[in-house]
C-alpha positions as CSV (number, residue, x, y, z in Angstrom):
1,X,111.8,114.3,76.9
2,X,110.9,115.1,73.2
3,X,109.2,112.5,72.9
4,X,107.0,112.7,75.7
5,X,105.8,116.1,74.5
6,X,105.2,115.1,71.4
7,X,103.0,111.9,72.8
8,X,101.0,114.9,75.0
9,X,100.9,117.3,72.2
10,X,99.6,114.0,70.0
11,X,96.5,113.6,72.6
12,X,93.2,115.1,71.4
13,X,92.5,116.7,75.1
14,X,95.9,118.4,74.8
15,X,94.6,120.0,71.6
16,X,91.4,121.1,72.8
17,X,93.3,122.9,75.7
18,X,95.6,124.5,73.4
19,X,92.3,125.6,71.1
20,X,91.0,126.9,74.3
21,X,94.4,128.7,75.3
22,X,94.4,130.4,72.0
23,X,91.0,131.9,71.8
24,X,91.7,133.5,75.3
25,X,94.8,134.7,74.3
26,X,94.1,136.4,71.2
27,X,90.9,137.4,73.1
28,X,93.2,139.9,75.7
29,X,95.5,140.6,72.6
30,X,92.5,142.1,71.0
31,X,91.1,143.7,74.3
32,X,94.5,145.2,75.2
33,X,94.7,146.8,70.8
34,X,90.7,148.3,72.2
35,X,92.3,149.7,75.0
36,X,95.3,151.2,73.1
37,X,92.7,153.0,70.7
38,X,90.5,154.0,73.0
39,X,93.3,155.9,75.1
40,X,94.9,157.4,72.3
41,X,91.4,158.5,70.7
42,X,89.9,159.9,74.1
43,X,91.4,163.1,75.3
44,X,90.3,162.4,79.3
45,X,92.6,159.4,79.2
46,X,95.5,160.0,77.0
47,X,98.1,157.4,75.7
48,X,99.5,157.5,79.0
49,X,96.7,155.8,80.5
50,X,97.0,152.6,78.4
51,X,99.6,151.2,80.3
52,X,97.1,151.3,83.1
53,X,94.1,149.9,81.7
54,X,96.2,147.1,80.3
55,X,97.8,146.3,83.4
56,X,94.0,146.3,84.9
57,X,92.5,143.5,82.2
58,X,95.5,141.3,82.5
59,X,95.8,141.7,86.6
60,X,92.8,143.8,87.9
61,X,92.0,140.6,90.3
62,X,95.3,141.3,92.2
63,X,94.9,145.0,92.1
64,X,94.9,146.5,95.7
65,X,93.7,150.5,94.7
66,X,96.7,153.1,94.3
67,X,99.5,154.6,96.7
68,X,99.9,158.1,97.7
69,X,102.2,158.6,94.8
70,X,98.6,157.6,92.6
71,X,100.1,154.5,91.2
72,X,98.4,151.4,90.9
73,X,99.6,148.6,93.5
74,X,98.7,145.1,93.3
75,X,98.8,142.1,95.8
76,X,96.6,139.5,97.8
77,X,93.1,141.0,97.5
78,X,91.1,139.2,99.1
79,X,87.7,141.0,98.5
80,X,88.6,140.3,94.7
81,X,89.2,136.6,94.9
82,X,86.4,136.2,97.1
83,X,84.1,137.8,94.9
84,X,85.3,136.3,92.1
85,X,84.4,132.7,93.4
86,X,80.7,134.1,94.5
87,X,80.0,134.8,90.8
88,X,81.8,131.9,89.3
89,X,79.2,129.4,91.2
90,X,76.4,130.6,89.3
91,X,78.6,130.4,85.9
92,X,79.5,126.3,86.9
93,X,75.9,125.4,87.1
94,X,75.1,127.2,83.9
95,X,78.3,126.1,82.3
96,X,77.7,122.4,83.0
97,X,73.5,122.9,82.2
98,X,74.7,123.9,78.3
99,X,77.8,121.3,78.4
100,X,75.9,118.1,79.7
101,X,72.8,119.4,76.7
102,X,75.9,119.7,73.8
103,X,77.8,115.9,75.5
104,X,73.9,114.8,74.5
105,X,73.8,116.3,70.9
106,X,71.8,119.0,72.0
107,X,72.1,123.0,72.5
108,X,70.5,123.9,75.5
109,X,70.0,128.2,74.9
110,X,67.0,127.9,77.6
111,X,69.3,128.0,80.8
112,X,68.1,131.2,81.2
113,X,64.5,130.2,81.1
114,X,65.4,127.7,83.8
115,X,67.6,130.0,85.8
116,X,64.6,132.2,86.3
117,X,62.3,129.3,86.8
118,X,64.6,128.1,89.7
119,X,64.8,131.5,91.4
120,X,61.1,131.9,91.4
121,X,61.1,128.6,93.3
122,X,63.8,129.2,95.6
123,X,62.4,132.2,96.8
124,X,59.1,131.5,97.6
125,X,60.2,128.6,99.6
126,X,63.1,130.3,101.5
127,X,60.7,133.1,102.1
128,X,57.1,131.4,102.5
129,X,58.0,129.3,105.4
130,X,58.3,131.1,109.0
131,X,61.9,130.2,110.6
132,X,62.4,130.4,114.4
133,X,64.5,133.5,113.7
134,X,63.2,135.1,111.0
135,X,62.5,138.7,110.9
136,X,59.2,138.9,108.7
137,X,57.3,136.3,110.6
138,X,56.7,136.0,114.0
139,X,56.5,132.6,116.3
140,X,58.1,130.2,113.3
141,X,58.9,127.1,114.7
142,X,60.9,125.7,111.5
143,X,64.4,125.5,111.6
144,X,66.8,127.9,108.7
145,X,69.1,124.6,107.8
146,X,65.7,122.7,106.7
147,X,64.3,125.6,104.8
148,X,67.4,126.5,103.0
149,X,67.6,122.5,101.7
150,X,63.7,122.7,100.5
151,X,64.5,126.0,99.1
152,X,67.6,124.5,97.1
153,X,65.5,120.7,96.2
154,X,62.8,123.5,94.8
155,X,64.9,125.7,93.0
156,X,66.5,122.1,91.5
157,X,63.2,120.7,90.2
158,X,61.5,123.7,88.7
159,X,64.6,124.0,86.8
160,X,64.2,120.6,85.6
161,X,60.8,120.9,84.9
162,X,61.3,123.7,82.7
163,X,64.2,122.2,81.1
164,X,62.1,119.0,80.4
165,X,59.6,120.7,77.9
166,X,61.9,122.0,75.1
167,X,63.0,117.9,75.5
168,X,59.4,116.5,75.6
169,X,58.4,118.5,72.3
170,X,62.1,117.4,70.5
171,X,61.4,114.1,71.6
172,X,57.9,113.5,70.6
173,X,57.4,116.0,68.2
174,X,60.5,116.7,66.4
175,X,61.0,120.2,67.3
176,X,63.8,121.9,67.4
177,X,64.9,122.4,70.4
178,X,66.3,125.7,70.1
179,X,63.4,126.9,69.0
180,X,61.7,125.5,72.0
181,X,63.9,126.9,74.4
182,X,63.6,130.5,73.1
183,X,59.9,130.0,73.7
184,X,60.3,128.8,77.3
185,X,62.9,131.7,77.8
186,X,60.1,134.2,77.4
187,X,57.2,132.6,78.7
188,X,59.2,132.3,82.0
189,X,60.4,135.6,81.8
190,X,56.9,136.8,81.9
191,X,55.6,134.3,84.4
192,X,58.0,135.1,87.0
193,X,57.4,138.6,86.9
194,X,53.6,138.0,87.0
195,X,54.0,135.6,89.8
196,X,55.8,138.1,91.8
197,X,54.0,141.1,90.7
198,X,52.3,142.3,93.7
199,X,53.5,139.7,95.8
200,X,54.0,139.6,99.4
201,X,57.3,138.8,98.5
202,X,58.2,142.8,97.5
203,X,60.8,144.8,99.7
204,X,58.1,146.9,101.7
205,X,61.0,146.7,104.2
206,X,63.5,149.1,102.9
207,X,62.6,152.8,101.2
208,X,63.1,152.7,97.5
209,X,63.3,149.1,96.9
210,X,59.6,148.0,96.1
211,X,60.7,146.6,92.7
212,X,63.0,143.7,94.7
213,X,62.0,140.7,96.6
214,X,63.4,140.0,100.0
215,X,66.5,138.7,100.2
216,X,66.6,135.3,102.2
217,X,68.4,136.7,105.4
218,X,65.1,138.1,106.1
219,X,63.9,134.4,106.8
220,X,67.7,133.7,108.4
221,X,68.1,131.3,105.5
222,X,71.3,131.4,104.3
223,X,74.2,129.3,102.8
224,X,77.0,128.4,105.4
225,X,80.2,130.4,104.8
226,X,82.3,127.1,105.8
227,X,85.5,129.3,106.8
228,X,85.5,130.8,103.3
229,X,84.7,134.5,104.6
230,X,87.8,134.3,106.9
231,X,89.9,133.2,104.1
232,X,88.6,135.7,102.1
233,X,87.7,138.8,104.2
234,X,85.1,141.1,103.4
235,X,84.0,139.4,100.1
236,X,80.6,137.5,99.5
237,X,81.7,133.9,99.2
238,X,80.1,131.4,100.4
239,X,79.7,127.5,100.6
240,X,77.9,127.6,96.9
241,X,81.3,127.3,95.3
242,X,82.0,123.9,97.3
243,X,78.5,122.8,96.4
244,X,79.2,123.4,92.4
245,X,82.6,122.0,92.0
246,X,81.4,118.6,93.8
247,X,78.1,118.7,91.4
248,X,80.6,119.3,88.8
249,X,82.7,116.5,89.7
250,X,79.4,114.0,90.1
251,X,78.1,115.6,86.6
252,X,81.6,114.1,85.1
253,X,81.5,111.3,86.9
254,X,77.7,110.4,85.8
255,X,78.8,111.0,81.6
256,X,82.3,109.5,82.0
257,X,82.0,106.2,84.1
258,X,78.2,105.3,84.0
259,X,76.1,103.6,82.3
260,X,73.5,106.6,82.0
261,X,76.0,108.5,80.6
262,X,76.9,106.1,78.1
263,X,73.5,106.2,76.6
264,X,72.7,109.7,76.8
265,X,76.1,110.3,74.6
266,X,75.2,107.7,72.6
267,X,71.5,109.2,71.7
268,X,73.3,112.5,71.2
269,X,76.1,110.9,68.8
270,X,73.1,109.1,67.0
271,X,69.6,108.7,67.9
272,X,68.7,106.2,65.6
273,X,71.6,103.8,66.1
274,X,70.9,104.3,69.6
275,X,67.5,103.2,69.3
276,X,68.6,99.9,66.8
277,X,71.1,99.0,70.2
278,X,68.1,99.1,72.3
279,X,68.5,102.4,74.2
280,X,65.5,104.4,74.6
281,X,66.1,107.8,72.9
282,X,63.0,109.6,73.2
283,X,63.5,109.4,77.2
284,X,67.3,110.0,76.8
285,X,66.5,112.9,75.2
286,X,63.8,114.1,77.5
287,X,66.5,113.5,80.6
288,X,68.8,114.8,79.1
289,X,67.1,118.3,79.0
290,X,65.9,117.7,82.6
291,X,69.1,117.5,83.7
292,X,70.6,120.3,82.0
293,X,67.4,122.5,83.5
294,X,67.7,121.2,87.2
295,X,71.7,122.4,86.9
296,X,70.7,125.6,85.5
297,X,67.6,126.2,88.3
298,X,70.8,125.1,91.1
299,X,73.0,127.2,90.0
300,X,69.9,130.5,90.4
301,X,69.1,128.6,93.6
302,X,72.7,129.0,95.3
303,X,73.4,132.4,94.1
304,X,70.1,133.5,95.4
305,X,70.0,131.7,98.7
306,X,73.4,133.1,99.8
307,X,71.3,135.7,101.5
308,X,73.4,139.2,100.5
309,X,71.7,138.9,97.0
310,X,68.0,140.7,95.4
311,X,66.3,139.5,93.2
312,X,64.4,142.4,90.9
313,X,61.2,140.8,89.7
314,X,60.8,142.9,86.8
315,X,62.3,140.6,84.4
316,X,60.5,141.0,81.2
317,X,62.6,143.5,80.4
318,X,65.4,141.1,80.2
319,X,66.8,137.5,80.4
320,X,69.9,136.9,83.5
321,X,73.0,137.5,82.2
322,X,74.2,134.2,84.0
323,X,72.2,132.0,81.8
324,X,73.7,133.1,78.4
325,X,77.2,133.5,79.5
326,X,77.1,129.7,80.5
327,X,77.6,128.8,76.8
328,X,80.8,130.7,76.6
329,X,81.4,128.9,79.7
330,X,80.9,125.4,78.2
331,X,82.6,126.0,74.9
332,X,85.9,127.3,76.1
333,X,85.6,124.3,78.2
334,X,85.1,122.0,75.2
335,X,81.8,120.7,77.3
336,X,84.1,119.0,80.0
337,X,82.6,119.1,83.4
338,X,86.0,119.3,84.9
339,X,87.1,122.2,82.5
340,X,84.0,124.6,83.2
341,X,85.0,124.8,87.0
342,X,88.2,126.6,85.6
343,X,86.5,128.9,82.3
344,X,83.8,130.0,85.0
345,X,86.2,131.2,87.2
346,X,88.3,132.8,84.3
347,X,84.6,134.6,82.9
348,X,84.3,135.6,86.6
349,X,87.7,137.2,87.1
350,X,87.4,139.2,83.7
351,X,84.0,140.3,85.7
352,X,86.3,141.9,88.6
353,X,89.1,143.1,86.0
354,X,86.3,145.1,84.7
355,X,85.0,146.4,87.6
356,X,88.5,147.7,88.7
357,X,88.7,149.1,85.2
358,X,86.2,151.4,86.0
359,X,86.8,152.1,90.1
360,X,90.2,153.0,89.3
361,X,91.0,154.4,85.4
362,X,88.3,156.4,83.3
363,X,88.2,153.5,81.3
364,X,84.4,151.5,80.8
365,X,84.0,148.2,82.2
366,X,82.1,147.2,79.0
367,X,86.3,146.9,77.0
368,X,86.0,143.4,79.0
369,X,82.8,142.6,77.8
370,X,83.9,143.0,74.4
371,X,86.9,140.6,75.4
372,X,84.5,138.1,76.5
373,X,83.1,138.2,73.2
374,X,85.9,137.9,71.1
375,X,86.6,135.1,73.5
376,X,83.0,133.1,72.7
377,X,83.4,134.0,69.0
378,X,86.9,132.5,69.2
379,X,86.0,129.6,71.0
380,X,83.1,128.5,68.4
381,X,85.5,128.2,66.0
382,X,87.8,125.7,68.3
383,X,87.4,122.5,66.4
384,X,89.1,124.9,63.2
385,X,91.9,125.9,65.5
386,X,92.0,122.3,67.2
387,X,92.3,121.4,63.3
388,X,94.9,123.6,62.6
389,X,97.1,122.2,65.2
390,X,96.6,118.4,63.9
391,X,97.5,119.5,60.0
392,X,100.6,121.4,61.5
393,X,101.5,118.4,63.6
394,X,100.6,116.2,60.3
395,X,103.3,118.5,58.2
396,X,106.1,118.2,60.7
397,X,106.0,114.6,61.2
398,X,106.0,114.2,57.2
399,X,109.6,114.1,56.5
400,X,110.2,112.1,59.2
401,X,107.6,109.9,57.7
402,X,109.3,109.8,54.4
403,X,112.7,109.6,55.6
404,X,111.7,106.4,57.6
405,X,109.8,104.5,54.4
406,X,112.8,105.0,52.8
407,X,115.0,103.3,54.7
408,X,112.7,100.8,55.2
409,X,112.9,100.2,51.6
410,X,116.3,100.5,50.5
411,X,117.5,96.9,48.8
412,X,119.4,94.3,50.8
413,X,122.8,93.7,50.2
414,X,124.0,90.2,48.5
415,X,125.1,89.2,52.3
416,X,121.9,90.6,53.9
417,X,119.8,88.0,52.0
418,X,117.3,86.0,54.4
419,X,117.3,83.0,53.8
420,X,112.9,83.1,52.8
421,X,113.3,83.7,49.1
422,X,114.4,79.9,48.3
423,X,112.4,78.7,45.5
424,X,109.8,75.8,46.9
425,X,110.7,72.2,45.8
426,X,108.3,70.0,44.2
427,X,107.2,68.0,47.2
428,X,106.6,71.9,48.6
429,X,103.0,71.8,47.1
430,X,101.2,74.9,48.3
431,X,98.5,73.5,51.1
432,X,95.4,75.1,49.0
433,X,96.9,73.7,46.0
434,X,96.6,70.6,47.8
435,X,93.0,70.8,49.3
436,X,91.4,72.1,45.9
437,X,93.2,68.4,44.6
438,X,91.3,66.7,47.0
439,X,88.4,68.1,46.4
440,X,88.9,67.1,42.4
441,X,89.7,63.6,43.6
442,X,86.4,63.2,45.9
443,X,84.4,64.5,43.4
């Protein structure tokens, strides 16, 4: 049994969980000290209300409101856990856009760019085109379940479109790419909102909400719930979660066991080498970023086509939230497809521990934003911790080591002699000995 853990704890994937581990632990350690200072510094909470708001971080998913006593309670909540998944989806797609960039040697910071890109698209499909239900047109023949897939194809390919400059300009004109992609953040930024800027697109609708566009329910387009809202009761998930984890699944699929994968790891390891084996690296690059922008623009075009969501088309004023936090996504994951499913969904339940924070304690939801970030800060320094666990590995297998090459070279004892160390006899003539002879003689 030892040593079967120490074969795992030998593997580099098992280190790279542990890193991961690690930085989230240390994360809530330092969220649960905030909490502790905050309650003890604050005269509305007190010291007695630390208990409660660290109960909250660490269990605010399962947290079911308080009893008629006023003490929390927790349990199956299913609004929680539901919600949770609805705003992991988003965090998958970004997750893998910035993982599948990094896997490729590059650092994709424009998923928000694309994000935005692919919501502009998504929209004005799943709005522009009259279904025979919908409730801003009248006499549209097309049906929902075609609408919603053009709406989701378009929200796809503007994001890879946008994702494909920042690579065409690294490719062909050796700019940084991050450089590029803060460009194409803000340029997008500003083009959506002039796109929809006085578009028939706006909420006229509803009172008060002129600054939003439609949300697609208004066209009865829609993602189907597939039995999820009946699981989870009174939440807002829907199919999109399915539709990310089997993307997510096909994105490690396509880098693990393909030969397009191969190459696009191999550009990222080293273009150069790439290019001596044959491999085209300039177009490697260039999909590389289009793929990483089409994931992004999917994951804007299932949040926003699960038709319970606005879209405020004022975004100048600021980039989505879900396009940044999918690098925190992709580095706790250590840019495995597989492991973002799981670090999306853990970025999405500190979400809802946050937001129970605040319904039910005087405590701000922001304490699990600054958790989050000791969590990313943490996590870009994973390769020192993953390092730290191979030199303390390194140290306890040393005396072992030594103990071992010592045995091995203890002397033999006079009856222990092999029978190998007889001095050769004269007709024993060494065979290259031999050959260099009759090389003499020939010559």
């Amino acid at each position: 049994m030892k040593e079967r853990l120490s074969k795992l704890y030998a593997k580099d994937g098992t280190k790279t969980v542990l890193s991961s581990i690690i930085s989230i632990i240390i994360g809530m350690v330092v969220g649960s000290i905030i909490i502790v200072i905050v309650g003890a510094c604050t005269s509305s909470l007190g010291i007695n209300s630390v208990g409660e708001g660290i109960q909250l971080v660490f269990g605010g998913l399962f947290s079911t409101g308080r009893d008629a006593a006023g003490n929390l309670t927790f349990g199956f909540n299913s609004t929680n856990l539901g919600n949770m998944l609805f705003r992991a989806f988003p965090l998958i797609m970004t997750g893998l856009s910035v993982a599948i960039a990094q896997k490729t040697g590059l650092f994709n910071i424009g998923a928000p760019g694309q994000y935005l890109m692919g919501t502009a698209a998504t929209l004005y499909v799943a709005l522009s085109i009259p279904t025979s239900t919908s409730t801003l047109y009248e006499g549209g023949t097309v049906p929902s379940w075609l609408v919603w897939v053009l709406a989701f194809l378009a929200g796809m390919l503007a994001g890879a479109i946008w994702g494909a400059i920042p690579g065409l300009v690294k490719a062909y004109l050796n700019i940084n790419e991050v450089l590029a992609c803060i460009m194409c953040n803000w340029i997008a930024a500003n083009l959506v909102t002039w796109v929809f800027d006085g578009s028939a697109l706006r909420n006229t609708l509803e009172s008060g909400k002129t600054g939003y566009i439609y949300k697609t329910s208004y066209n009865d387009v829609a993602t189907a719930k597939l039995g999820l809202d009946k699981i989870f009761p009174d939440s807002q998930v829907n199919g999109g979660i399915v539709i990310a984890i089997v993307i997510a699944i096909l994105i490690y699929i396509l880098m693990s066991k393909t030969t397009l994968g191969y190459q696009l790891k191999a550009c990222g390891s080293n273009r150069h080498a790439a290019r001596y084996a044959g491999i085209s690296d300039k177009r490697n690059i260039v999909l590389s970023m289009a793929i990483a922008g089409a994931l992004a623009g999917t994951g804007a075009a299932l949040y926003y086509l699960s038709g319970n969501t606005e879209f405020f088309w004022s975004t100048y004023q600021s980039l989505p939230d879900a396009g940044f936090n999918g690098i925190p996504v992709a580095l706790l994951a250590a840019n495995n497809p597989i492991g973002v499913i799981f670090t999306a969904m853990f970025m999405s339940m500190l979400d809802i521990c946050g937001l129970q924070l605040t319904n039910l304690t005087a405590y701000n939801e922001y304490i699990t934003d600054v958790i989050i970030a000791v969590i990313v800060y943490l996590s870009a320094f994973s390769l020192v911790i993953k390092q730290m666990l191979t030199t303390r590995k390194k140290h306890k297998d040393e005396p072992a080591a030594a103990a071992a090459s010592a045995s091995d070279a203890a002397p033999p004892t006079g009856d222990d002699t092999e029978p190998d160390a007889a001095p050769p006899t004269g007709d024993d003539t060494e065979p290259e000995a031999a050959v260099q002879q009759t090389v003499k003689g020939d010559d």
